[in-house]
Backbone bond lengths (Angstrom), bond angles and torsions (degrees), N, CA, C in turn:
res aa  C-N    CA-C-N  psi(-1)  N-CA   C-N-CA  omega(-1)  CA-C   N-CA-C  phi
1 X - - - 1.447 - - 1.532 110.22 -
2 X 1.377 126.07 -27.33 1.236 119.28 -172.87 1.524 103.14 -102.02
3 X 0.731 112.14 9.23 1.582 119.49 173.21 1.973 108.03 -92.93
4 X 0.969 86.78 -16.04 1.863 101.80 179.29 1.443 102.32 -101.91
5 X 1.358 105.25 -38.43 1.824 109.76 -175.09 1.819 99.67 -72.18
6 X 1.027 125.63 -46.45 1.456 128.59 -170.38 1.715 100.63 -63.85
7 X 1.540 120.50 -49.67 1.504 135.53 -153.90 1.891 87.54 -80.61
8 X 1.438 110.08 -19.71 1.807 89.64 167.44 1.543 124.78 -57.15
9 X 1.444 92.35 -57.14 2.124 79.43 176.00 1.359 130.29 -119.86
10 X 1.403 91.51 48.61 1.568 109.86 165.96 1.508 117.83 -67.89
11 X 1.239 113.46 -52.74 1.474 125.09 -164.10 1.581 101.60 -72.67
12 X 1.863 128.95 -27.83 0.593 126.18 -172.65 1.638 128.23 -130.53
13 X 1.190 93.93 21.20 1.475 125.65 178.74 2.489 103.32 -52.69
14 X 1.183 83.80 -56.53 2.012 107.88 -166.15 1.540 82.11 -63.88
15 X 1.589 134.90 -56.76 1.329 126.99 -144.42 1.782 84.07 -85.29
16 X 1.365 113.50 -59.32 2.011 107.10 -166.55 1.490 101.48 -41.11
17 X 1.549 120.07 -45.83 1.732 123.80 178.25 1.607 108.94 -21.70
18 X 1.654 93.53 -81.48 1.439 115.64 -174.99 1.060 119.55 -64.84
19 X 1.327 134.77 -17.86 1.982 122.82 -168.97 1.981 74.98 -110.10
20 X 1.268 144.16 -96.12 1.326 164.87 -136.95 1.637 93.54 -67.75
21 X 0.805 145.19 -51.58 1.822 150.15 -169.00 0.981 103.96 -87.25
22 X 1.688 128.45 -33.80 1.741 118.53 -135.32 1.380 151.51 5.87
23 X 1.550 94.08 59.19 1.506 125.48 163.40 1.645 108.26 -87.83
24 X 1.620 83.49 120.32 1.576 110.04 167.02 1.879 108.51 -36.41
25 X 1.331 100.13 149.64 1.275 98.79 165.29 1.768 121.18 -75.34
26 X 1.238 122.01 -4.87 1.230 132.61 167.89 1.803 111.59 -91.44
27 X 1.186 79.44 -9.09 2.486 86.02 178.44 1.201 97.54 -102.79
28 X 1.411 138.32 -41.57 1.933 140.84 146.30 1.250 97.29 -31.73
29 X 1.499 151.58 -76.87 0.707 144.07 -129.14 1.686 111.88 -84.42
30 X 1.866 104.56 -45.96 0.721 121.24 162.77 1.590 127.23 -50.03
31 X 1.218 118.96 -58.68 1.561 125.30 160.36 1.245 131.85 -12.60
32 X 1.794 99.90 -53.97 1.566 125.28 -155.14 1.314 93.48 -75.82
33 X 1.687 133.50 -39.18 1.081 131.45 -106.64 1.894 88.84 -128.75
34 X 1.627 114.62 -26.28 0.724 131.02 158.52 1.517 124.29 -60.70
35 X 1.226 100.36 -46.27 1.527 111.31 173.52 1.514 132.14 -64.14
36 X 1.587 100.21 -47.79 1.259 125.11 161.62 1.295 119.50 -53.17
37 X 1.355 135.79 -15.51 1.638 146.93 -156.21 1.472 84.15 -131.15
38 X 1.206 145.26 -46.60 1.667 139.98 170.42 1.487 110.24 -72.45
39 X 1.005 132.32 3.13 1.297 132.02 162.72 1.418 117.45 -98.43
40 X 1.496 114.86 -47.62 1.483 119.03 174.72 1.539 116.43 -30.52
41 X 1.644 97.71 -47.71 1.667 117.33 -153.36 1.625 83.75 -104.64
42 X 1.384 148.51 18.18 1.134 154.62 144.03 1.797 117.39 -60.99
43 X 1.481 81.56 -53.87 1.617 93.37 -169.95 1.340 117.90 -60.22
44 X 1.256 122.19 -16.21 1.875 130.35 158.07 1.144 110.80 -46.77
45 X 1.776 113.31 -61.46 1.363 123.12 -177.11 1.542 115.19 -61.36
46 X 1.552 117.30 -48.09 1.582 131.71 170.55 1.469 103.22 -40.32
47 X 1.390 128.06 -71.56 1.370 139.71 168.46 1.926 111.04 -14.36
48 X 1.315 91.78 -64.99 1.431 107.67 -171.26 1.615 110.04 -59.02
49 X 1.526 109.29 -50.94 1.758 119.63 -163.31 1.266 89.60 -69.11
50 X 1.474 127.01 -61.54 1.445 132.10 176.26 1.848 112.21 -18.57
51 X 1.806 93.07 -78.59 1.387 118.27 169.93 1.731 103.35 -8.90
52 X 1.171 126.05 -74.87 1.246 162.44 -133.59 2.091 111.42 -93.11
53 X 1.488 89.82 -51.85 1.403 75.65 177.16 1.843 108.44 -119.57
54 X 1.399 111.98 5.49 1.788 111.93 174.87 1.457 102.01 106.60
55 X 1.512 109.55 153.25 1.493 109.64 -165.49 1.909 93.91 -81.74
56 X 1.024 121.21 -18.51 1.647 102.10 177.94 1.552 110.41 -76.24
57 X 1.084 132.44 -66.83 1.414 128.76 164.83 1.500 110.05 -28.58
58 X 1.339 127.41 -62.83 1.391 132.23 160.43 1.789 111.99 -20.68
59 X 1.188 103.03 -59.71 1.802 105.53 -156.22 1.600 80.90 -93.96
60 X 1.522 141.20 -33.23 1.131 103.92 -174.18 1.786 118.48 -90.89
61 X 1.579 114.73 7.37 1.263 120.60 147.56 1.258 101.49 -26.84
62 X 1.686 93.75 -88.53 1.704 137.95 -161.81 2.060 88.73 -13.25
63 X 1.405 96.97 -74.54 1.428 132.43 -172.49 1.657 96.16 -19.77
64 X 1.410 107.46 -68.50 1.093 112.95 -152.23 1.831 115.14 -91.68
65 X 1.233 96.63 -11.03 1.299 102.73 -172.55 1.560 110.91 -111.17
66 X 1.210 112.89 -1.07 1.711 126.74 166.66 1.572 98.55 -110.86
67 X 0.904 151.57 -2.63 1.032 139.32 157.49 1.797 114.91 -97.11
68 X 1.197 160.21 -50.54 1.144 132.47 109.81 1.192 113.94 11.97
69 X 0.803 135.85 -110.50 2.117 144.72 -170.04 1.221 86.42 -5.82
70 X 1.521 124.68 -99.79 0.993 137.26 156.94 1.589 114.70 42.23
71 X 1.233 84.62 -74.79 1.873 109.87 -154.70 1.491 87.65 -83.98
72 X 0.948 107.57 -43.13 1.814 105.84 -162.22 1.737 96.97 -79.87
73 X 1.324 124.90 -22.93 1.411 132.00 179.93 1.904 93.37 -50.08
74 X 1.254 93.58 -63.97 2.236 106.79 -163.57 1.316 82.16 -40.22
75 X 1.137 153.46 -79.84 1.277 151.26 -164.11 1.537 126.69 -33.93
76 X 0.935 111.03 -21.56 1.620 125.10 -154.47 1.811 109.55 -55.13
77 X 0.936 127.45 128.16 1.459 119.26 -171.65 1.479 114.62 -94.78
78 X 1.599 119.92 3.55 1.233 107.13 170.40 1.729 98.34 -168.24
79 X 1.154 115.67 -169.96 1.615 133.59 -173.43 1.618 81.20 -66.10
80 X 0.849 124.38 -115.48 2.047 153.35 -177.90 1.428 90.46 7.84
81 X 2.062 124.60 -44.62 1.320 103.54 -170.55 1.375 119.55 -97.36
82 X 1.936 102.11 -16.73 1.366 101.49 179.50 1.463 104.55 -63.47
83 X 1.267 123.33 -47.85 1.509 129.02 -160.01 1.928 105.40 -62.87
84 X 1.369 105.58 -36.74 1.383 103.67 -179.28 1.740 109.26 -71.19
85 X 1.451 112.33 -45.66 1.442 117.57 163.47 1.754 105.88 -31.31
86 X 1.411 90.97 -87.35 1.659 98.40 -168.49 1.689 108.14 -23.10
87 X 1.688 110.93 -65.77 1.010 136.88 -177.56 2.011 96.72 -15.00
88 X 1.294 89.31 -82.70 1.648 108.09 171.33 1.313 131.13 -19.30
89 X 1.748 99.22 -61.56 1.665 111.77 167.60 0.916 119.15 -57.97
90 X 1.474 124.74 -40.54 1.376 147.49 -155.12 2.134 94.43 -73.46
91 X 1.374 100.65 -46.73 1.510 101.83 -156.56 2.199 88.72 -76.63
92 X 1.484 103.55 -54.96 1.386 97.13 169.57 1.604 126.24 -49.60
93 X 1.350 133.26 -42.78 1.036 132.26 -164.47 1.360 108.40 -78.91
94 X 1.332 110.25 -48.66 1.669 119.16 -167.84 1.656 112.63 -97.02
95 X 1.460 114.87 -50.93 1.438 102.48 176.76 2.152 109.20 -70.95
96 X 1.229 94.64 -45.92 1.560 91.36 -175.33 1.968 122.59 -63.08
97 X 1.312 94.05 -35.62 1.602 106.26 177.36 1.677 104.65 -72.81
98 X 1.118 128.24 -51.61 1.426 122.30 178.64 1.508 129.41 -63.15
99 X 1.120 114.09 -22.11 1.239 155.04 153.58 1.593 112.08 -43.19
100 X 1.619 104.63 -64.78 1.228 100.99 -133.81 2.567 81.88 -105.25
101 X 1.387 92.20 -21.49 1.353 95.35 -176.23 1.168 103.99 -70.04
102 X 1.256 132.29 -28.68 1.721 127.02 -153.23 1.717 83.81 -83.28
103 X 1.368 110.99 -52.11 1.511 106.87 -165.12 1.436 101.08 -73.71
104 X 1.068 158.64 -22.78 1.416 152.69 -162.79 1.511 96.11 -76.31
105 X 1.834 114.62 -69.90 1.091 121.25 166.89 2.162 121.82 -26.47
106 X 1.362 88.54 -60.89 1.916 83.68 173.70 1.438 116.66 -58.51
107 X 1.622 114.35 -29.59 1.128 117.65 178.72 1.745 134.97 -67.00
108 X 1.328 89.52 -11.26 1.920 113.07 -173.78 1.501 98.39 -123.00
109 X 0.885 115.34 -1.16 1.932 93.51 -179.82 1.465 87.01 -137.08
110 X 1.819 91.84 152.02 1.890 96.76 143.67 1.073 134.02 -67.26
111 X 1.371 97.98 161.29 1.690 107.12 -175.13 1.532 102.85 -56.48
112 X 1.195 132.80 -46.13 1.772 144.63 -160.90 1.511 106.81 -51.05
113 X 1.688 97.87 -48.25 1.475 118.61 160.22 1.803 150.61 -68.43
114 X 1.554 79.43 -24.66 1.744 98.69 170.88 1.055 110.53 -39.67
115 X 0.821 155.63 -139.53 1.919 165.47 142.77 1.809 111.76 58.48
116 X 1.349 99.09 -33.41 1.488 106.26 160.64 1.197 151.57 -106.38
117 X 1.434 104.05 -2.44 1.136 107.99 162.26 1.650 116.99 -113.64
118 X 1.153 106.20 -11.48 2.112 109.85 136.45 1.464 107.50 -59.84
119 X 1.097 129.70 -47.30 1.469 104.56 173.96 1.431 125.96 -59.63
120 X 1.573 106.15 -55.62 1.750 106.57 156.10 1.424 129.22 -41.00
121 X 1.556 129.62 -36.82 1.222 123.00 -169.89 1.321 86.24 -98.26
122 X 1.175 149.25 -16.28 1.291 129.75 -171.53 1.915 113.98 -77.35
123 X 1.488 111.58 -39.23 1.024 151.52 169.90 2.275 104.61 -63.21
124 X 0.895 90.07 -70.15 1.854 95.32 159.43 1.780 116.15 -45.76
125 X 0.908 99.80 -61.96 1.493 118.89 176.34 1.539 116.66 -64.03
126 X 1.275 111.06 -28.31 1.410 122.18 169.81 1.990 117.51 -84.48
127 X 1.178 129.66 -50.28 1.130 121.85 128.62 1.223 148.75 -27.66
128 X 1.721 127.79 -43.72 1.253 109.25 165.19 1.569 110.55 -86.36
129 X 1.090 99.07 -7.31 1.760 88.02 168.49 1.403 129.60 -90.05
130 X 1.559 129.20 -4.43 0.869 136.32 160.45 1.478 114.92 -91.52
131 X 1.416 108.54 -16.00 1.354 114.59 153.08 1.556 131.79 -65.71
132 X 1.136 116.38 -32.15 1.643 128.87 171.16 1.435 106.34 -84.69
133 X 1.534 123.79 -33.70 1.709 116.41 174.55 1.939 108.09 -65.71
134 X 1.359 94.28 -27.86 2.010 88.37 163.20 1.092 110.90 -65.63
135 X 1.555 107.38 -56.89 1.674 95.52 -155.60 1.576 112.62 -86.18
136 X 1.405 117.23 24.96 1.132 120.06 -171.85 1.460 121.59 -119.59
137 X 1.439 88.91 -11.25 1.572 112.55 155.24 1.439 124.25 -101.21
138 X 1.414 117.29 -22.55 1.352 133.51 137.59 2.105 115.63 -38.50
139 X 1.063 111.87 -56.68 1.040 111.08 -177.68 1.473 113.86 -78.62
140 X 1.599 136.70 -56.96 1.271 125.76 144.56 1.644 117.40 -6.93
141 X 1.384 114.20 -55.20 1.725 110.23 -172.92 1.952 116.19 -77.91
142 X 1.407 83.40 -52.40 1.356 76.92 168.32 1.664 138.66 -64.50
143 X 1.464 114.11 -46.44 1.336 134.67 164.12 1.280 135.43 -84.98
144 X 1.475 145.23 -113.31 1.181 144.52 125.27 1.140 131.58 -87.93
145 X 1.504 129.66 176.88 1.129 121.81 -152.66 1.977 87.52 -93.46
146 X 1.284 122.77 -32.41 1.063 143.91 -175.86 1.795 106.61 -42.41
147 X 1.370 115.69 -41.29 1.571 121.35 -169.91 1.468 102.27 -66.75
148 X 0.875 135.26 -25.68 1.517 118.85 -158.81 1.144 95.49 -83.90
149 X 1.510 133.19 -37.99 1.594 134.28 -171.68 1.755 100.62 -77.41
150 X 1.417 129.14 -43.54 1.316 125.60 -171.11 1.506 104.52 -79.41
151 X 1.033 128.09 2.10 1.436 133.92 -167.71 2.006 104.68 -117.72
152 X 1.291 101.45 -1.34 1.322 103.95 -175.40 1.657 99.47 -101.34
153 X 1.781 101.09 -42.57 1.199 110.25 177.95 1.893 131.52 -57.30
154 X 1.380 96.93 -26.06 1.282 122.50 172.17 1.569 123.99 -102.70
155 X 1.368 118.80 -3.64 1.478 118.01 159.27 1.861 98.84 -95.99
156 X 1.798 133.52 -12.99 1.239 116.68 177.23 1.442 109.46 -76.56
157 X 1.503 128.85 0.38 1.326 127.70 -171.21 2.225 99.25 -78.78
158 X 1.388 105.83 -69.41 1.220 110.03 173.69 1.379 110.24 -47.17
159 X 1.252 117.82 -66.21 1.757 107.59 -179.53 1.577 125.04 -32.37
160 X 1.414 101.26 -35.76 1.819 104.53 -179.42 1.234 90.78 -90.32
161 X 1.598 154.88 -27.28 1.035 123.23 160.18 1.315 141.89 -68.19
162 X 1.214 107.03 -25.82 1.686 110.13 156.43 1.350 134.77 -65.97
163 X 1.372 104.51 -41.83 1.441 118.49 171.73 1.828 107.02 -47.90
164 X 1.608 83.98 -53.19 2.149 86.71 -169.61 1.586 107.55 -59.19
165 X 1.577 128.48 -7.94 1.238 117.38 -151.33 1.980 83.21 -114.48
166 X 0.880 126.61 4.29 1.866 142.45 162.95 1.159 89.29 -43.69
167 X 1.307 131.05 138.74 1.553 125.93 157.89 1.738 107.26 -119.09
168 X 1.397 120.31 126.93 0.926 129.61 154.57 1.765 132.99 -27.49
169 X 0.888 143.34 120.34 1.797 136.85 177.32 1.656 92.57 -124.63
């Protein structure tokens, strides 16, 4: 499910910036790039929090606290907050979720099995997210441009509740 919730405003993340924010295409660029470089040096810290409390708690952080961002990002009243927003999502979504999925995954399967059911969830995860970059440009056209981000924020609520209810063996 959060693989559909994230793939909503992907496709339309660069265009909501520029028409809804009015950030330059050089402050998009800038943003991304900032974020992307605060996440890298995230994933030390992700590693550690992960480390500490288990890759499900870990990814359903991720879950809940990149989806929020998100929502609260569309809002942003200028360059300094979108970029610090992003920044945020960016460090939750990407350093904490990658982090926290690889280990959750080792943590629920056997080793015999590892390798395939990363291929399946990778493959799962790749589908509903190219499934939410349709309908998330689907929803932009039909509705506002605003739904795809508040609709991401409100499918990360169920996802961390399902995820937390996973039981370990």
């Amino acid at each position: 499910m959060f693989g559909f919730a994230s793939g909503l405003f992907s496709p339309v993340m660069a265009p909501y910036a520029e028409k809804m924010l009015k950030l330059s295409i050089v402050e998009i660029e800038l943003m991304v790039s900032i974020a992307q470089f605060a996440a890298s040096f995230a994933s030390i810290f992700g590693g550690i929090f992960v480390g500490r409390v288990g890759g499900k708690l870990g990814l359903a952080t991720s879950f809940l606290c990149s989806g929020l961002g998100i929502a609260i990002w569309a809002f942003s009243p200028s360059f300094v907050a979108a970029t610090v927003l992003m920044t945020l999502f960016s460090i939750f979504f990407y350093a904490f979720y990658e982090v926290a999925y690889g280990t959750l995954i080792s943590s629920l399967t056997a080793p015999k099995n590892r390798a395939t059911i990363f291929g399946v969830t990778a493959v799962l995860i790749g589908l509903f997210t190219a499934t939410g970059s349709t309908t998330g440009s689907y929803l932009w056209e039909l509705y506002t441009p605003i739904v795809p981000f508040l609709l991401t924020a409100v499918l990360a609520f169920p996802s961390m509740v399902i995820l937390l209810r996973v039981r370990n063996y």
